[in-house]
C-alpha positions as CSV (number, residue, x, y, z in Angstrom):
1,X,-10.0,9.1,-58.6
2,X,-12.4,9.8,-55.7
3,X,-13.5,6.4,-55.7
4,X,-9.3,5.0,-55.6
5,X,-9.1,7.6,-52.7
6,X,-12.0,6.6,-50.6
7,X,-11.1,2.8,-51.1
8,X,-7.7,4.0,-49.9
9,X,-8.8,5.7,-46.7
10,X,-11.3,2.9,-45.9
11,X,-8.4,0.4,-46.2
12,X,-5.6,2.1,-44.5
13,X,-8.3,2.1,-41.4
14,X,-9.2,-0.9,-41.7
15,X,-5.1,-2.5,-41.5
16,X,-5.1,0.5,-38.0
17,X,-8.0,-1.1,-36.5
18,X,-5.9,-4.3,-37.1
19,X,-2.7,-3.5,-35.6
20,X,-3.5,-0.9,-33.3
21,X,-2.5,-3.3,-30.1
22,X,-4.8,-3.3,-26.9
23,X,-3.5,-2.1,-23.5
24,X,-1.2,-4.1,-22.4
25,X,-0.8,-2.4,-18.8
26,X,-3.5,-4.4,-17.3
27,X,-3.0,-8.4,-15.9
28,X,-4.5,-10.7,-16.9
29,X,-6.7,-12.5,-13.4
30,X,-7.7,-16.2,-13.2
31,X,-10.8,-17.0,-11.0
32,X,-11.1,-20.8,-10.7
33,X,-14.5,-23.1,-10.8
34,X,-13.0,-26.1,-9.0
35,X,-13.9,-29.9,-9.6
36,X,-17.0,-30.4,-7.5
37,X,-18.2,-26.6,-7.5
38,X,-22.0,-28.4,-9.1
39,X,-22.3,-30.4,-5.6
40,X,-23.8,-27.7,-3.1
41,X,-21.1,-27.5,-0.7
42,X,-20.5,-24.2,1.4
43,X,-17.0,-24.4,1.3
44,X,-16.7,-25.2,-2.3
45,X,-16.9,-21.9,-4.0
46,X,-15.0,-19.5,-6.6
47,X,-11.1,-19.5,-6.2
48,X,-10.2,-16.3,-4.7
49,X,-13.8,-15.9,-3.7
50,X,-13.0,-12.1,-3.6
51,X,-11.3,-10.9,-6.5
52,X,-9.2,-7.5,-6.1
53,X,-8.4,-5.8,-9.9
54,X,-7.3,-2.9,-11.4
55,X,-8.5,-1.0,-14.1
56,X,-8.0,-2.4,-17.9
57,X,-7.3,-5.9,-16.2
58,X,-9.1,-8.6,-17.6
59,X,-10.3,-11.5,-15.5
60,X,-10.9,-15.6,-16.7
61,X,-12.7,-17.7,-15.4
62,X,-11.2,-21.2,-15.5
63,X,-13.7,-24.6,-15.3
64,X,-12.2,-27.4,-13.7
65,X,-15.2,-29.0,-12.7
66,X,-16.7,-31.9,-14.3
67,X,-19.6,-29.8,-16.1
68,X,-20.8,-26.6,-17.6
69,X,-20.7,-23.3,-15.5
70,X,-22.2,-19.7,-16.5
71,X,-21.1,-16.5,-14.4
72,X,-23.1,-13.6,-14.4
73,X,-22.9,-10.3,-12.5
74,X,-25.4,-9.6,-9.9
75,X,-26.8,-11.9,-6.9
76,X,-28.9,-14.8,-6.5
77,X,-31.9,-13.1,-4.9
78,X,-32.6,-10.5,-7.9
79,X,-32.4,-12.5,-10.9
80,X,-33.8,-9.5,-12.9
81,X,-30.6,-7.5,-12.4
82,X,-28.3,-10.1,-13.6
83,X,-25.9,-9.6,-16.4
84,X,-26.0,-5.8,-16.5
85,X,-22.4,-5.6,-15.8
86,X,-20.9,-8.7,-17.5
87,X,-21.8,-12.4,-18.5
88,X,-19.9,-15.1,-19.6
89,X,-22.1,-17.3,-21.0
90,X,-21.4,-21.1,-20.7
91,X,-18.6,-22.1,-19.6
92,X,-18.0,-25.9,-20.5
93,X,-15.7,-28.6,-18.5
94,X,-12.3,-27.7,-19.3
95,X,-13.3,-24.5,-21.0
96,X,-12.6,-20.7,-19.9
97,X,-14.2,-17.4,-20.6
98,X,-12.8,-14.0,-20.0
99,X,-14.2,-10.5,-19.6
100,X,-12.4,-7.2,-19.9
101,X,-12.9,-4.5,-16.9
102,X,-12.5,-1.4,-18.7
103,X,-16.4,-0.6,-18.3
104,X,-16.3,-1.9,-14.7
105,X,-15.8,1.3,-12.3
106,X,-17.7,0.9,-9.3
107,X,-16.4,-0.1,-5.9
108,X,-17.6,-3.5,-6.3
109,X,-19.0,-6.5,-8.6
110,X,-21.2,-9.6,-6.9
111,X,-21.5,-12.2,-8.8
112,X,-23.0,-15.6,-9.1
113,X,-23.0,-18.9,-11.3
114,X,-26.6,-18.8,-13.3
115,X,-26.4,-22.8,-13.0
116,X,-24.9,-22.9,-9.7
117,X,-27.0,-20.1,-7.4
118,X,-25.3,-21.1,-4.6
119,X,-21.5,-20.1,-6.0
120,X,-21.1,-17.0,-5.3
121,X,-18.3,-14.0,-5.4
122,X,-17.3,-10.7,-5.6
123,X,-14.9,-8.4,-7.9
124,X,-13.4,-5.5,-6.0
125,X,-11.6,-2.3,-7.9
126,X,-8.5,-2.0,-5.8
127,X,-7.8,1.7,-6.6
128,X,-11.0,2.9,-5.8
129,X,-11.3,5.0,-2.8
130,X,-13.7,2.8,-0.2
131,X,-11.2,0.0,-0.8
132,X,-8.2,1.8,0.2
133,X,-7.0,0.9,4.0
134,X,-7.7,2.5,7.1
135,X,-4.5,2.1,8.6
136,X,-1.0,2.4,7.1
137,X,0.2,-0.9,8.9
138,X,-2.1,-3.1,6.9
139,X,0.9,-4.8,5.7
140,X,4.4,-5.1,7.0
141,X,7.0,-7.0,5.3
142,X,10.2,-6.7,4.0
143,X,11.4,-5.4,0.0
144,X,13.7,-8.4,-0.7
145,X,13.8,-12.2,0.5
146,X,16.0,-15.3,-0.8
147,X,14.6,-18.2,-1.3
148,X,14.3,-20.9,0.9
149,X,13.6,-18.1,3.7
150,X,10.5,-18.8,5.2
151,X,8.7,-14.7,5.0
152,X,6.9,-14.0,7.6
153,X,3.8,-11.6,7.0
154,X,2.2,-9.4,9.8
155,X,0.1,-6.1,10.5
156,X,-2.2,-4.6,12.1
157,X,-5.8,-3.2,10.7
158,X,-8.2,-1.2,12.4
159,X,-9.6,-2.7,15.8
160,X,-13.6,-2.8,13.9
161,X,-12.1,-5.6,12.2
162,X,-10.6,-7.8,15.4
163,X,-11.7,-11.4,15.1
164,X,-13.3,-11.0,11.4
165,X,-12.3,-13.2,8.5
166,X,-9.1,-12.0,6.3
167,X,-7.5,-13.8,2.7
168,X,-4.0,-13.0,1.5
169,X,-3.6,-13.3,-2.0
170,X,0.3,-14.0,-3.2
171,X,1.0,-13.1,-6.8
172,X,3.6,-14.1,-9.0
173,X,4.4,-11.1,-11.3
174,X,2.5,-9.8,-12.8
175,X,-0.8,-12.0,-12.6
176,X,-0.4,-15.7,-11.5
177,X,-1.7,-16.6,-8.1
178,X,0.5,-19.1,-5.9
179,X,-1.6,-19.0,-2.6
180,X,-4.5,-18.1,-1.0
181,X,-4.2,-17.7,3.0
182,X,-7.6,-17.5,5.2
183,X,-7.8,-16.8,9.1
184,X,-9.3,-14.4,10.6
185,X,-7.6,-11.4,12.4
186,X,-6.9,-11.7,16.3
187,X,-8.3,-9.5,19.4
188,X,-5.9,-6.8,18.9
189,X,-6.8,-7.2,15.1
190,X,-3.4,-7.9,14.4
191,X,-2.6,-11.0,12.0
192,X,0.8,-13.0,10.8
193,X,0.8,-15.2,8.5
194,X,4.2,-17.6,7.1
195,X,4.8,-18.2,3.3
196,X,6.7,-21.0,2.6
197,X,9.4,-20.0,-0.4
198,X,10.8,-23.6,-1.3
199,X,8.2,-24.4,-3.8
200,X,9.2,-20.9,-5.5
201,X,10.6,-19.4,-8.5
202,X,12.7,-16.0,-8.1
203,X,10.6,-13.0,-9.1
204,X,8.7,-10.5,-7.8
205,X,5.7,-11.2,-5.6
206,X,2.5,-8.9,-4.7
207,X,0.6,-9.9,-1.3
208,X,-3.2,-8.6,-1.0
209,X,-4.4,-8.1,1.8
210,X,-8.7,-8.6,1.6
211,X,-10.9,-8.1,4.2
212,X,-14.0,-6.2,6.1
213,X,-17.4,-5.5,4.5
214,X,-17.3,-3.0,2.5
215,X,-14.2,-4.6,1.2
216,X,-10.6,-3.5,1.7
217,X,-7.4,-4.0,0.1
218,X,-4.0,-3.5,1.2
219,X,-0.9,-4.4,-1.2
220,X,2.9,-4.8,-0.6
221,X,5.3,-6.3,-3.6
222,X,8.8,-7.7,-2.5
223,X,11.5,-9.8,-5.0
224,X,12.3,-13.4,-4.1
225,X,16.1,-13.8,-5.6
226,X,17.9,-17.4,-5.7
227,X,19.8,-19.0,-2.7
228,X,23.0,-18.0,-2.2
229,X,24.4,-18.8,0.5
230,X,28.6,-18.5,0.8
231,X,29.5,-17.5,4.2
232,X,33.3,-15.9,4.3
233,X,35.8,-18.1,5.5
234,X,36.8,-15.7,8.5
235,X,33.2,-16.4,9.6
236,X,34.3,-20.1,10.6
237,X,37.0,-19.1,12.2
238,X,34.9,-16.8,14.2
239,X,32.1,-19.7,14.9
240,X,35.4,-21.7,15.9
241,X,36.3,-19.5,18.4
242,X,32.9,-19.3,19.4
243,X,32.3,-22.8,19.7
244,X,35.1,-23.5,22.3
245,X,34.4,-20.3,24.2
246,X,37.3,-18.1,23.3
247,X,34.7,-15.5,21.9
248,X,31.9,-14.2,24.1
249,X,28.2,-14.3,23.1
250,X,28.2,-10.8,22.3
251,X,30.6,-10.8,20.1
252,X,29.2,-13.8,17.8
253,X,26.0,-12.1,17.9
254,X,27.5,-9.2,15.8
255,X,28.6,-11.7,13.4
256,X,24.6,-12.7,13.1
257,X,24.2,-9.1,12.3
258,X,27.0,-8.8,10.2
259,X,25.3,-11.7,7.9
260,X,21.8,-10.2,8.2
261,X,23.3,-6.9,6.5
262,X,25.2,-9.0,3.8
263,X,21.5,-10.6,3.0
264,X,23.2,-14.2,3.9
265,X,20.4,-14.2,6.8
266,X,17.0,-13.0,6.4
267,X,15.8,-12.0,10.2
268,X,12.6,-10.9,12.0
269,X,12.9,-7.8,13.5
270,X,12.7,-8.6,17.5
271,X,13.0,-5.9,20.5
272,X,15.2,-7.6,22.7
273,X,18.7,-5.5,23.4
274,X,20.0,-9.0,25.6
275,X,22.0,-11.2,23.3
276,X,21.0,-14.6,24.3
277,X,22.0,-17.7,22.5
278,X,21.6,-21.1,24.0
279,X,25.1,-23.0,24.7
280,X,23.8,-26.0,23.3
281,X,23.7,-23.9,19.6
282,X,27.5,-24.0,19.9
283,X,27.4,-27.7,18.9
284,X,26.0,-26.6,15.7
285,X,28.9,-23.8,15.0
286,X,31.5,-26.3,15.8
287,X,30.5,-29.0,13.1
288,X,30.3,-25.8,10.7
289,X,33.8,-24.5,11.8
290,X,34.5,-28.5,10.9
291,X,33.1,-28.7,7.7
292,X,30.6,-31.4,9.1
293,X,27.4,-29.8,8.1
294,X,27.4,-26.9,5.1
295,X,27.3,-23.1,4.7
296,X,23.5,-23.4,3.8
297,X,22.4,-25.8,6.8
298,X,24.2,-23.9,8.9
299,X,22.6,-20.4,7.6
300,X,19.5,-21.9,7.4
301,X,19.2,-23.5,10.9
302,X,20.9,-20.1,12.3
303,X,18.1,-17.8,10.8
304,X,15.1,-19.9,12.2
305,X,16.6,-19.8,15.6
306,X,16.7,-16.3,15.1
307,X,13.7,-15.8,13.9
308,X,11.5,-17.9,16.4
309,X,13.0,-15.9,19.2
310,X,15.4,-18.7,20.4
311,X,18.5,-17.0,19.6
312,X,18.2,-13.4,20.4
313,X,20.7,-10.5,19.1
């Protein structure tokens, strides 16, 4: 009976060891070894070449190159040290290997290809405290675009960092990155940046902003929703009136508001209190009013103008 009881216990823990599922809260990263990263070429290196994670993410690395590859933690010039912290062994053409971060705690991670000495990168724990911003402006941008819009990214970062190198790091939710933006900040160590949403899919995005040395990390999400744009009929008539100079400047440029509110336009913020909008612009409303161009060239030609400081409201 003992014996049927024992058997019992070591079985039933067996089947929880089984189910029992992994955390699924963390994302799962993708690093990429791109074709050509076995040439020694400076500006060939890891894709991002500075990771940000969070904890229980795990992070692959992907081998498009044309032969094997073998990450290890540590750097180059202390071979001894390498592999303390994680190793992925080879890593053959076409092939990926992937490490889990629950152990990984520190600030940061170097790492290098054993192969390859000369690739080189860096894993940074986003929540930990010397990666966390100096300044709450790292990142201003708005909660919701459409697509099509083009979103415009800006901030501003503490002055130490004026003139130094930056990435931003766009995210699909909840994992896949779409693009990687590198400049360096200007003399005010401000920085804007443009992502183009045609190429797209509606979700939810998370931007990541990584720069300085020690590294630093500032994140903002926003939602990207589909196109749609239907402009109310009493619109036209307005754009009508506009167009042959029975309404005023002033009064159209509430209407530009009055779409910006209804999320038909997606504008910059600008300071200007003048409403200035060039005569020749009128041309545009009138083929609209006509039915000669459509709601969505119309919208979209409006909202660059806007943006790009030609039209002011």
């Amino acid at each position: 009976m003992r014996v049927f009881v024992i058997a019992t216990l070591v079985a039933a823990a067996m089947l929880l060891s089984y189910v029992m599922p992994v955390d699924a809260s963390g994302k799962n990263l993708e690093i990429t070894i791109p074709n050509g990263a076995s040439v020694q070429n400076e500006l060939v290196t890891f894709h991002p070449e500075i990771l940000p994670f969070d904890p229980h993410d795990t992070i692959t690395w992907k081998n498009k190159d044309n032969t094997v590859h073998s990450v290890t933690s540590g750097i180059p010039a202390h071979p001894d040290y390498s592999g303390i912290f994680f190793k992925t062994g080879d890593i053959e053409s076409s092939k990926s290997s992937t490490i889990g971060t629950e152990n990984l705690t520190n600030f940061a991670y170097y790492y290098f290809c054993q192969i390859h000495p000369w690739m080189t990168g860096k894993l940074v724990l986003a929540t930990a405290p010397e990666s966390l911003p100096e300044t709450v402006n790292a990142i201003v941008a708005e909660k919701e675009y459409r697509k099509g819009t083009d979103i415009v990214i800006t901030g501003t970062v503490a002055s130490d960092f004026a003139k130094t190198p930056y990435q931003l790091l766009v995210y699909q939710y909840p994992d896949r990155l779409v693009d990687v933006l590198d400049a360096k900040f200007d003399d005010d160590a401000s920085y804007s940046q443009t992502i183009q949403t045609d190429g797209l899919v509606a979700s939810k995005y998370t931007v990541r902003l990584v720069y300085g040395l020690p590294t630093q990390i500032a994140t903002k999400t926003f939602e990207l929703s589909e196109t749609s744009t239907s402009i109310p009929k009493w619109i036209k008539n307005e754009a009508r009136w506009w167009a042959s100079g029975t309404l005023p400047d002033s009064e159209f440029a509430k209407t530009i508001e009055h779409l910006a509110k209804e999320r038909i336009l997606t504008l910059q913020k600008n300071d200007s209190s003048a409403s200035i909008i060039p005569t020749w612009f009128k041309v545009n409303a009138g083929w609209w009013a006509e039915g000669r161009i459509t709601d969505s060239e119309f919208a979209k030609g409006l909202q660059y103008l806007v943006n790009a400081g030609i039209v002011q409201i």
